[in-house]
SESE-530146 format. One line per 5 residues: number of its first residue (from 1); their letters; for each residue z, x, y of N, C-alpha, C. Coordinates in pm, 1 decimal. Each point is the difference from the previous one (the first is absolute). Layout:
NUM	A	Z X Y Z X Y Z X Y ~ ...
END
This chain:
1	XXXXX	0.0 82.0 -120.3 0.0 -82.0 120.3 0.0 85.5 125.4 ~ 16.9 102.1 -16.9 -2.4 104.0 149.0 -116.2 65.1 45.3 ~ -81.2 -31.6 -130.1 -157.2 64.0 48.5 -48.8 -135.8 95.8 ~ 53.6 -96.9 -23.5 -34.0 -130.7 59.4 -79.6 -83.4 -138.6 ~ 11.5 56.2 -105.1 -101.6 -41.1 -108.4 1.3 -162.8 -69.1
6	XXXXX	-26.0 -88.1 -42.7 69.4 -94.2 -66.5 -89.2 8.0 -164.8 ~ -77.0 51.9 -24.1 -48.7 19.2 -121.2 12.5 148.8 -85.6 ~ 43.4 14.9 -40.5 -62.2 142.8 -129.7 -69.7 -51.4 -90.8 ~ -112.0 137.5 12.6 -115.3 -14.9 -130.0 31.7 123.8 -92.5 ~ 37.3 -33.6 -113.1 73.9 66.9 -73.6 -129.1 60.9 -94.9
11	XXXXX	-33.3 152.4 -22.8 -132.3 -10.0 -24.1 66.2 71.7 -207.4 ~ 29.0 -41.1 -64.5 24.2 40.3 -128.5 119.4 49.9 -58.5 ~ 37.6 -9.8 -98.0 125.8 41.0 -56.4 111.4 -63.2 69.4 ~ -0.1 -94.5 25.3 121.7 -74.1 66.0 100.5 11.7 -81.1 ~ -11.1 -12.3 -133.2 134.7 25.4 -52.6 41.9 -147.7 -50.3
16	XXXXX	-135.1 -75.6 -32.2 44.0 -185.7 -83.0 11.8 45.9 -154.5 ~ 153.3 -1.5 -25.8 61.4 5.6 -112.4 80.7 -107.7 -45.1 ~ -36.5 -121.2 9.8 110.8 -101.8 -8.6 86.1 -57.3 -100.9 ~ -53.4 66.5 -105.0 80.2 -21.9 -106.7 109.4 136.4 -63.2 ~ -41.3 88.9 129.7 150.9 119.0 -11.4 78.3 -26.8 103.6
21	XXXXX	152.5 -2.8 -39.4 94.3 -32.1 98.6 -11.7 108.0 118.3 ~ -46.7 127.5 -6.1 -41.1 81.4 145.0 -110.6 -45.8 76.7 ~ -93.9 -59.8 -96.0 -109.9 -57.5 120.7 23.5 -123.9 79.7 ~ 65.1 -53.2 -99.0 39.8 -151.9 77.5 89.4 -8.6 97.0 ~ 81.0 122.8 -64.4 109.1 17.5 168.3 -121.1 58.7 131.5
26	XXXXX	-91.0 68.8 -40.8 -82.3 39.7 84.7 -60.4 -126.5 71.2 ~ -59.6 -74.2 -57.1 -97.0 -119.4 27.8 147.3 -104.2 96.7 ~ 107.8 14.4 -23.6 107.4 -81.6 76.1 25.1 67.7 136.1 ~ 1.0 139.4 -60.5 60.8 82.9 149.7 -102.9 -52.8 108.0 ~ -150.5 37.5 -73.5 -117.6 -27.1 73.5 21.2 -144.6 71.5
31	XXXXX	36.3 -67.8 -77.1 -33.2 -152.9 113.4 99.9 -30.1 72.8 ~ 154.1 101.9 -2.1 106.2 -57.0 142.7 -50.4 92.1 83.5 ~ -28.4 106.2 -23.7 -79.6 84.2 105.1 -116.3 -80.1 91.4 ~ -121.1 -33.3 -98.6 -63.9 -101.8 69.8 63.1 -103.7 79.6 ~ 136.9 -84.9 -9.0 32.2 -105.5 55.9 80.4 145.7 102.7
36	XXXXX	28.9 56.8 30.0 106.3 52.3 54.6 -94.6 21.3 129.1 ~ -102.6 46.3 -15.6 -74.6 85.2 108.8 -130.7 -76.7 28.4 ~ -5.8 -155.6 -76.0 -129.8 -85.7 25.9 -124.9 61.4 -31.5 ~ 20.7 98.9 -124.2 -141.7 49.9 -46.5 -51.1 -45.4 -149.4 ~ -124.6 0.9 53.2 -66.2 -100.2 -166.2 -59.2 147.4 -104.4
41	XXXXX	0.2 5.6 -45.1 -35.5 137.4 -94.8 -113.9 -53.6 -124.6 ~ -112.6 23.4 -16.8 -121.4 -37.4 -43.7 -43.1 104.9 -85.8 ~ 13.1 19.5 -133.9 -58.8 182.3 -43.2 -117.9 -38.3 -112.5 ~ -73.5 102.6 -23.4 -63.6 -49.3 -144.4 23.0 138.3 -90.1 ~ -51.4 -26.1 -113.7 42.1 74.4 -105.1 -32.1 148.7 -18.3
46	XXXXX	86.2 123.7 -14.9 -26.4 149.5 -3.4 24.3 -50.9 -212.1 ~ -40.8 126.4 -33.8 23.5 41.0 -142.4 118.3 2.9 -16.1 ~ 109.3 58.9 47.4 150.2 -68.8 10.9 85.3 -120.1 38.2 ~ -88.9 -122.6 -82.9 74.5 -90.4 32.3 -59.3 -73.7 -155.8 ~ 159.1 -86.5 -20.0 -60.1 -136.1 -136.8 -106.8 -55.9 22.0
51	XXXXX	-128.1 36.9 -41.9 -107.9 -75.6 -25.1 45.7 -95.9 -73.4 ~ 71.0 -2.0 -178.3 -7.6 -140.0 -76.5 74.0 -108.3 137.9 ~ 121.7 41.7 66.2 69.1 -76.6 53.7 -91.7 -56.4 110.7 ~ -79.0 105.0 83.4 -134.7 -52.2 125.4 -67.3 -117.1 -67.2 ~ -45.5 39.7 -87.9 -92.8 -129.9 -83.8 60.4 -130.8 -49.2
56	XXXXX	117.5 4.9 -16.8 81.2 -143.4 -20.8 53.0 -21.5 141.1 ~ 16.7 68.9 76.1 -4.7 -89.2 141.1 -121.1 -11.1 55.2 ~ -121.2 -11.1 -26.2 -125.0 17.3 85.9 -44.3 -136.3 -112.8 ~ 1.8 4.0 -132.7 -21.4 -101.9 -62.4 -173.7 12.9 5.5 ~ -71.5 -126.8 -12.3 -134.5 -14.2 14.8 -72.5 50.4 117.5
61	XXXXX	88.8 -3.4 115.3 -71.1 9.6 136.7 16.6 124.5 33.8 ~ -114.3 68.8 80.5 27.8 107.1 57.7 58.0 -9.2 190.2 ~ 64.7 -121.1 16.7 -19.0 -20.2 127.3 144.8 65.7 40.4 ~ 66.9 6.2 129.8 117.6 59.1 18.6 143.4 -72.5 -83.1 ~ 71.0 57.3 16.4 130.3 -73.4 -35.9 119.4 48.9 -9.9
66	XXXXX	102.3 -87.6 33.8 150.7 58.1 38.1 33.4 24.8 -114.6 ~ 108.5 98.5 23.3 87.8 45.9 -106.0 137.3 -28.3 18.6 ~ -1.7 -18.9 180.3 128.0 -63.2 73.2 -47.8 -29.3 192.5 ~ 60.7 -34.4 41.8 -6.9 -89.4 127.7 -90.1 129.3 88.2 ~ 50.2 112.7 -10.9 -53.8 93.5 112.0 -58.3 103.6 -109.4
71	XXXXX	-28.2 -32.7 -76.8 -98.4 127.7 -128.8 -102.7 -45.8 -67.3 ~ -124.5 15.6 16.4 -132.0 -52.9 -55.5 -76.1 99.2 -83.0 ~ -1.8 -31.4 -109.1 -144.3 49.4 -73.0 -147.6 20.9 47.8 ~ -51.6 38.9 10.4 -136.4 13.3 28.2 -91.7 41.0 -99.9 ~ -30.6 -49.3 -85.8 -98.7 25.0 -117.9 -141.0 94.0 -1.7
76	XXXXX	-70.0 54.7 -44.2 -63.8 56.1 10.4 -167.4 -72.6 17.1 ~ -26.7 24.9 144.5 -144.2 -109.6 32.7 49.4 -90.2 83.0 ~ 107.7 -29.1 41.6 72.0 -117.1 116.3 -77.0 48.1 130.4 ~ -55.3 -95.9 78.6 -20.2 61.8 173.4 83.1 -63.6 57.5 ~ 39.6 13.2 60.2 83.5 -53.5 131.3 -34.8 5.1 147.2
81	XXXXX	-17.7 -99.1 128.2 29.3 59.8 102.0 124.4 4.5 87.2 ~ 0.8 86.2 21.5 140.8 60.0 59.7 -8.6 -7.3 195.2 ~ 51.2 -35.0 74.1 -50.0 64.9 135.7 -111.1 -21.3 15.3 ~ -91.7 -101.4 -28.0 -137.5 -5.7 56.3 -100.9 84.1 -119.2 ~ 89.1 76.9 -68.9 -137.5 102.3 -66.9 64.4 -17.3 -161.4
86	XXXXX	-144.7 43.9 -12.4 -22.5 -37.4 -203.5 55.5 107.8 -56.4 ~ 83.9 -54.8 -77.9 66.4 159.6 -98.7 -24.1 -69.3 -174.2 ~ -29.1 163.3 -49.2 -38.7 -33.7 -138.5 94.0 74.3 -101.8 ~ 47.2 -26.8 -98.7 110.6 63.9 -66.5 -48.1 -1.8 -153.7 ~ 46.3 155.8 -50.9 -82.4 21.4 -138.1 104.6 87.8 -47.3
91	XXXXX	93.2 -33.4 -83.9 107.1 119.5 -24.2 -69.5 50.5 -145.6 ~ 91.5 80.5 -67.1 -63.0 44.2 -155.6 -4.8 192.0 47.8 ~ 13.0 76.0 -90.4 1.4 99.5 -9.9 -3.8 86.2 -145.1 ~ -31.9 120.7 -25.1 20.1 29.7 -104.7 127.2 122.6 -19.4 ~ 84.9 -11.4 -117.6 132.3 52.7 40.2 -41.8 176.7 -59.8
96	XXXXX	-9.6 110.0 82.3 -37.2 122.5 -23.5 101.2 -2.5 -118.0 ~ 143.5 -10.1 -30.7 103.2 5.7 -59.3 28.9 -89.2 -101.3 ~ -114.0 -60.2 -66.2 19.3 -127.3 -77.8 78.9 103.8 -121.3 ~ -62.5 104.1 -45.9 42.0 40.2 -115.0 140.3 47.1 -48.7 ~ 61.4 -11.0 73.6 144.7 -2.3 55.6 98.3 -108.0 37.2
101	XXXXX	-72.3 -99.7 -6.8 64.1 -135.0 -27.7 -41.3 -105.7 -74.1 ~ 84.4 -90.4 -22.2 78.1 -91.1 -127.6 -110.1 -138.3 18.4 ~ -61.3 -18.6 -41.2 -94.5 -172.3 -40.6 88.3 -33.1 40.6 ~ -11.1 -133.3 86.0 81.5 -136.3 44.5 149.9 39.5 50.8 ~ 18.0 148.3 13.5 154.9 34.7 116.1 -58.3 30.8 83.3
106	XXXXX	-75.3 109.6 35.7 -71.0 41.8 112.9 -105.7 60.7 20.9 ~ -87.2 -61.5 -66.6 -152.6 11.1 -49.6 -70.8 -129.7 -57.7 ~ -102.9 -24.9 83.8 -72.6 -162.2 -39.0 -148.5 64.7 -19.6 ~ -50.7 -21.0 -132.9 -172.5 47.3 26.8 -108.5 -64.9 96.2 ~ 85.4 -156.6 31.8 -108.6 -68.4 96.2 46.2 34.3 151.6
111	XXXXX	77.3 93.3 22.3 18.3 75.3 133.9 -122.7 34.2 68.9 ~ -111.6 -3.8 -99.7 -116.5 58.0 90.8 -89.5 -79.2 64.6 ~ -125.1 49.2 84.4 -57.9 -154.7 70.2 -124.8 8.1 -74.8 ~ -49.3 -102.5 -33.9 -138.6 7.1 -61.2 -93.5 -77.4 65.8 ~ -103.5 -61.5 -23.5 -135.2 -16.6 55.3 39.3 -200.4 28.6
116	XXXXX	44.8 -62.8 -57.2 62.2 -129.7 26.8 70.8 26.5 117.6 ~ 55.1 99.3 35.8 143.2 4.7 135.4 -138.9 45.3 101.0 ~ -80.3 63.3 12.1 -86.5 32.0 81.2 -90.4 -133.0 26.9 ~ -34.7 -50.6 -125.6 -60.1 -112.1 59.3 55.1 -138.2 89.0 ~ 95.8 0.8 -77.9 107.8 -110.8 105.9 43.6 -0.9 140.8
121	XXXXX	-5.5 145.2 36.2 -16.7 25.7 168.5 -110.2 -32.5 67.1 ~ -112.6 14.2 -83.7 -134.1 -21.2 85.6 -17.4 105.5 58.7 ~ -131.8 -63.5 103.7 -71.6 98.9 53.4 -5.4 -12.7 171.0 ~ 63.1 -128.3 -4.4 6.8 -24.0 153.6 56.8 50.9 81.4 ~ -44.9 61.3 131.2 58.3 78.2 85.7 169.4 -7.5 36.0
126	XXXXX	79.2 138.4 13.2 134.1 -44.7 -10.0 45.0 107.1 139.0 ~ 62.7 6.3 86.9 81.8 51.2 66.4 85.6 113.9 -41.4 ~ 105.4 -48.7 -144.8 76.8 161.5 -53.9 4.2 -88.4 -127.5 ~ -23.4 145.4 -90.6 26.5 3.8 -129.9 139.7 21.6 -58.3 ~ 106.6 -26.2 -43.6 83.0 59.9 -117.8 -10.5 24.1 -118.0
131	XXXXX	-7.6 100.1 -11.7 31.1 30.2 -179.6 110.6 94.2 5.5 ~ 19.6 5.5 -126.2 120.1 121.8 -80.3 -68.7 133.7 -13.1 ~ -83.8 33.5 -82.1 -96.3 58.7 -15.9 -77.9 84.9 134.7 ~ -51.7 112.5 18.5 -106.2 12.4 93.1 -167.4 -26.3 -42.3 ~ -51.7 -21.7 94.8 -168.6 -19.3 -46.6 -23.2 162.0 7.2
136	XXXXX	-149.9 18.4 -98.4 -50.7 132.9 -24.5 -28.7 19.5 127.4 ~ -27.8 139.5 4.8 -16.4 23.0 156.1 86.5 127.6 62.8 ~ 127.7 -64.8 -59.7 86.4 74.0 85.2 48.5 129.3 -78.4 ~ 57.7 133.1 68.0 19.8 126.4 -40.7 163.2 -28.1 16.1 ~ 59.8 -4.4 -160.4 121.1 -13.7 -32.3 97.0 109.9 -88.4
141	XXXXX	-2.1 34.2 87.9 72.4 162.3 -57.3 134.0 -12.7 -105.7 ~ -2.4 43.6 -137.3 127.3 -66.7 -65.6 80.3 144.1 -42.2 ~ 89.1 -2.8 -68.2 64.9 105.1 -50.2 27.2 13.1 -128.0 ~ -64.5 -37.2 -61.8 -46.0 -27.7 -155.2 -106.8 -25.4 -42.1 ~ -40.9 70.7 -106.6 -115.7 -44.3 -114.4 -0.5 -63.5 -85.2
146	XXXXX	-84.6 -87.5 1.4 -51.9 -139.5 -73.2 -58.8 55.4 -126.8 ~ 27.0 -53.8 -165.5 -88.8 21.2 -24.0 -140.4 -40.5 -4.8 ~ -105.7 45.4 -42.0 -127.9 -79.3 79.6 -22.3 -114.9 -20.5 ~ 29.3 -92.1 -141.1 2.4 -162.7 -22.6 54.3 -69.4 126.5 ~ 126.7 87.9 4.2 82.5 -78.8 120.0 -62.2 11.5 138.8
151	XXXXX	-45.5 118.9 -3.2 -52.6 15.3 142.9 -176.1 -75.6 4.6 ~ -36.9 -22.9 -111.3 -99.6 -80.7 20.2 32.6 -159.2 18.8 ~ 86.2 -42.8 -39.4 74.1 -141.7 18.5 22.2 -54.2 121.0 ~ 101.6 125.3 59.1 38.0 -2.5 104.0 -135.3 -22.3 109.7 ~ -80.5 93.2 8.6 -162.6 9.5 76.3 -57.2 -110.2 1.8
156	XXXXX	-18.2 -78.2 -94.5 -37.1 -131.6 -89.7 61.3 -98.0 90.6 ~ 143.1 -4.1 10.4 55.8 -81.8 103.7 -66.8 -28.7 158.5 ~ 29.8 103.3 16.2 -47.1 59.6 154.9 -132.2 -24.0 1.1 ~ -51.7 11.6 -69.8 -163.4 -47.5 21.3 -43.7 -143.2 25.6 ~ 75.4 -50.4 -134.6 17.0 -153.2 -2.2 23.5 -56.7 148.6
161	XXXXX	82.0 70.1 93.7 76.9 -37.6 118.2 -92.5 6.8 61.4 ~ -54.8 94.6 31.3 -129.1 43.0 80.8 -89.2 -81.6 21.5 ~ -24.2 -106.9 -97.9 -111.8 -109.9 3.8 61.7 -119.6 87.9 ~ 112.3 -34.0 21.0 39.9 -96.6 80.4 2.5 40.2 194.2 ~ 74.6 148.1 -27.5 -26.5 62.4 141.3 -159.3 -21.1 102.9
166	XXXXX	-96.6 65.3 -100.6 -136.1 -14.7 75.5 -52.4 -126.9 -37.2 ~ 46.1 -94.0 -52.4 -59.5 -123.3 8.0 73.0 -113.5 97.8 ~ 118.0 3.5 62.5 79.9 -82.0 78.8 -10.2 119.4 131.9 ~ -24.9 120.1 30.7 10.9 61.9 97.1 89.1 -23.5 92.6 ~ 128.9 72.2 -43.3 144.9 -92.1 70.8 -14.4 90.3 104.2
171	XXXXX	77.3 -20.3 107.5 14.0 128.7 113.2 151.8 51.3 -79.5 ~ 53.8 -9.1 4.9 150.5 66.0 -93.2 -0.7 -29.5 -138.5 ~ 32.6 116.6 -56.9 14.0 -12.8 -144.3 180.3 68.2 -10.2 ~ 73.7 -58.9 -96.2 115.6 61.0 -23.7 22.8 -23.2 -134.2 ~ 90.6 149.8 -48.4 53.0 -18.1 -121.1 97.9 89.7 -13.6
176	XXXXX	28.1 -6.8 -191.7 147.3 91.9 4.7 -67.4 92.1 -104.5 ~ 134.6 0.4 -119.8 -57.9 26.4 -102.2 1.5 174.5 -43.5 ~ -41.0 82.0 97.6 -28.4 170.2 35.0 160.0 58.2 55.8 ~ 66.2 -107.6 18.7 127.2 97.3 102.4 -74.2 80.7 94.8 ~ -123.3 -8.6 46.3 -44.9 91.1 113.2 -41.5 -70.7 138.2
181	XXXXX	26.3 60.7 88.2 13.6 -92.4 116.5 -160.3 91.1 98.4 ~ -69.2 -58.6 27.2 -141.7 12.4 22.0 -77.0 -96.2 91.8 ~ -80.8 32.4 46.3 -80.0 -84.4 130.3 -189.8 97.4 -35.3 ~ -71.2 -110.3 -92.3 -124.3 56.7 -3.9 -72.1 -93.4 31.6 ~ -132.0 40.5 30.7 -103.2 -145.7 38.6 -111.2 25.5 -133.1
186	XXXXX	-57.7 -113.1 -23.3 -39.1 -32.6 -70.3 -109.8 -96.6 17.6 ~ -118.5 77.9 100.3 -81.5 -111.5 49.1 33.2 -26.9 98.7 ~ 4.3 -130.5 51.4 100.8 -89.1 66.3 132.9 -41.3 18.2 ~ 33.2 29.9 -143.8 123.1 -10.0 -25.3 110.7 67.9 6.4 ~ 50.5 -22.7 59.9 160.1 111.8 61.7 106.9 -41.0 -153.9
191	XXXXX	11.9 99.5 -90.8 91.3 -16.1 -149.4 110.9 47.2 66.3 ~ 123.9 -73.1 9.9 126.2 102.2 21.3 49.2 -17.3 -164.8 ~ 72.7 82.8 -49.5 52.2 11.5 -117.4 202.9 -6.0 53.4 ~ 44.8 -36.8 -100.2 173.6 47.7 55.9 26.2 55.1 -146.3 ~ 123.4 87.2 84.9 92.7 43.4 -96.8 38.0 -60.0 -72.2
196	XXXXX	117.7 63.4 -110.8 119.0 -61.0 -49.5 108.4 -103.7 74.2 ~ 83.8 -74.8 -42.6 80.8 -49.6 55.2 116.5 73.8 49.6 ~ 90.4 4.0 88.8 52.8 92.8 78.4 -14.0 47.8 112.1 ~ -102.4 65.1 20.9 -23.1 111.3 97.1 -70.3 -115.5 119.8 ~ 12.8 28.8 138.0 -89.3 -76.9 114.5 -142.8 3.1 -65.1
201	XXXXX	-68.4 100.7 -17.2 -128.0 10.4 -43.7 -68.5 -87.7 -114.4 ~ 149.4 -97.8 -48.4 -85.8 -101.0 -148.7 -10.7 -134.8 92.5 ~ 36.4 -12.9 121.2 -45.7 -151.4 73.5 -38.9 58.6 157.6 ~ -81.4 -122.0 25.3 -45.8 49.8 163.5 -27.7 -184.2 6.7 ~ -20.8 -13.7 150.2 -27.3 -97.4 77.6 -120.3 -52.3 30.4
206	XXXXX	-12.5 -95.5 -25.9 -165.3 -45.5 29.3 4.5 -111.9 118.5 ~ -122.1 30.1 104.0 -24.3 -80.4 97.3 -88.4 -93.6 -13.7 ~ 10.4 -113.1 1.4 -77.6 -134.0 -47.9 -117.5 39.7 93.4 ~ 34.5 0.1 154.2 -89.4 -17.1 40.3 -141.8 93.5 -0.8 ~ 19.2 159.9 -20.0 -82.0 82.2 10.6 7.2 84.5 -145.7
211	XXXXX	43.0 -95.0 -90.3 -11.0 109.6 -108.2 49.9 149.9 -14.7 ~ 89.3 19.0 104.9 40.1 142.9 9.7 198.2 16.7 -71.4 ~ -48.8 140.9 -78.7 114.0 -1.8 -71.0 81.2 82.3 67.7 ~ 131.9 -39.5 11.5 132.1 68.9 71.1 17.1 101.7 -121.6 ~ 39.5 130.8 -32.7 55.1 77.5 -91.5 159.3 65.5 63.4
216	XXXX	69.9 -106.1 -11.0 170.7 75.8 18.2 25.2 96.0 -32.5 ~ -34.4 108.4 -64.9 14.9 83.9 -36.9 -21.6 78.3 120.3 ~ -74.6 -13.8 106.1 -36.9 70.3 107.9 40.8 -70.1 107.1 ~ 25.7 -96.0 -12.1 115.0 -102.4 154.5 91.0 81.2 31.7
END
């Protein structure tokens, strides 16, 4: 509430665990916070979050939906307009680290986005993109080696992404996903990426009116 904000767009890994007593305290803390400070909090899905559980609250529809009064789902392919301008939301990622975690504790194989989640956004012109994920394109410097299946998977993703970017030609694109905090263009398209959660550098401010992103990290 001090940025003046009344929405967060929560871009992946939110952390919807609702059937572990730590996430659900999470998902509670989350909504007196929301009532405390009059903010609505809107996220869609990173590779770290219950897919089986996303899919029994999303049910048949891919359209938005509460999870509680000030916390919304956003499914993957939802548009919204926000402020006058069209926003398009596509979460899904592929987990570099799957091989290291547990089926159905903290690892879902349908974490990833496939060619149905691309088509459900369309092609119609959009203002800003969200995903979890980055679109190909971008130079993402990591500190680990993939092996190459994985690192072809991973590429595979990002490519996939890539087809929604140059076909909606958003002026802002944002995502997570990299822990790397970045400002590249892409065409037309201005990609900011965020960090991890924590640091100023994993959220920044967006101006409805001019599309221009605040980065606190430098306020």
């Amino acid at each position: 509430s001090e940025q003046s904000c009344g929405l967060i767009v929560q871009v992946g890994d939110f952390g919807y665990f609702p059937v572990d007593p730590g996430g659900q305290a999470f998902l509670d803390a989350t909504e007196r916070a929301g009532v405390e400070h009059g903010v609505h909090v809107a996220f869609i899905d990173g590779n770290h979050d219950d897919h089986t559980q996303l899919a029994v609250l999303r049910g048949e529809s891919y359209e938005p939906v509460d999870v509680s009064a000030h916390i919304t789902y956003l499914p993957r392919g939802v548009r919204l307009r926000i402020g006058g301008r069209q926003f398009g939301f596509l979460g899904g990622a592929f987990s570099v680290d799957w091989r290291y975690r547990t089926p159905g504790r903290n690892w879902w194989p349908d974490e990833t986005i496939d060619v149905a989640d691309v088509d459900r956004l369309g092609v119609a012109p959009l203002d800003v993109l969200v995903t979890h994920d980055a679109p190909a394109g971008i130079d993402l410097p990591t500190s680990w080696r993939l092996p190459l299946t994985d690192e072809a998977r991973s590429l595979a993703q990002r490519e996939l992404l890539r087809r929604p970017l140059d076909a909606t030609s958003p002026t802002l694109a944002v995502h997570g996903h990299w822990h790397h905090r970045h400002t590249t263009e892409l065409g037309t398209t201005q990609v900011v990426g965020l960090s991890c959660d924590g640091p100023d550098d994993s959220w920044a401010v967006l101006d409805l009116t001019n599309l221009s992103v605040r980065d606190v990290a430098t306020t």
